[in-house]
C-alpha positions, 0 to 999 in steps of 0.5 A, spaced: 500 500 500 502 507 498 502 511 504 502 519 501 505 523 506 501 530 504 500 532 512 507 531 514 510 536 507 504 541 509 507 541 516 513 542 514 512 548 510 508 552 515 514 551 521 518 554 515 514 560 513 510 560 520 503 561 517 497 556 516 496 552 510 490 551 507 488 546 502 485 551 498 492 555 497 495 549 495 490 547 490 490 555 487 497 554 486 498 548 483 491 548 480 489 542 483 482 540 485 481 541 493 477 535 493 484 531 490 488 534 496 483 532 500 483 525 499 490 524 499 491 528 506 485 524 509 483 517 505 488 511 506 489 507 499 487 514 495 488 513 486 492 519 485 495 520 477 503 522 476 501 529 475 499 530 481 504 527 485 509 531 480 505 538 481 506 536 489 513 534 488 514 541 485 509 545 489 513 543 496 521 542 493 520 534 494 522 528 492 517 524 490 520 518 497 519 525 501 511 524 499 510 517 497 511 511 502 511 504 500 508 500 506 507 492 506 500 489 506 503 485 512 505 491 516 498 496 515 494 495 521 499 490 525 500 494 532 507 492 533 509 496 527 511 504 528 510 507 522 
């Protein structure tokens, strides 16, 4: 399964500027659908295009591993692992 890591980058980028982010500012700039962010902030197991990714990666100043994490089947839900 592919963990996206949006909140952990959104988190990033508002200690950096010390300033709320909002979804919306994020869809504004990079001309993505509000509901698309949503979605990739809030569902597990979201379908998301390459240009999405592609947009976000320029959009933070990340690499794609910065963004996306493989998880193992075996390992999503298991309380012994510590994501």
């Amino acid at each position: 399964m592919l963990r996206f890591k949006l909140r952990e980058r959104i988190a990033d980028l508002e200690f950096r500027e010390r300033k709320r982010i909002q979804l919306q500012e994020i869809a504004a700039a990079t001309g993505l659908n509000r509901m698309t962010l949503s979605k990739l902030a809030n569902q597990h197991g979201a379908n998301v295009q390459t240009d999405v990714l592609d947009k976000l990666c320029t959009y933070f100043g990340c690499r794609i591993e910065d963004l996306v994490e493989h998880v193992a089947d075996e390992m999503v839900g298991s309380p012994d692992v510590v994501q």
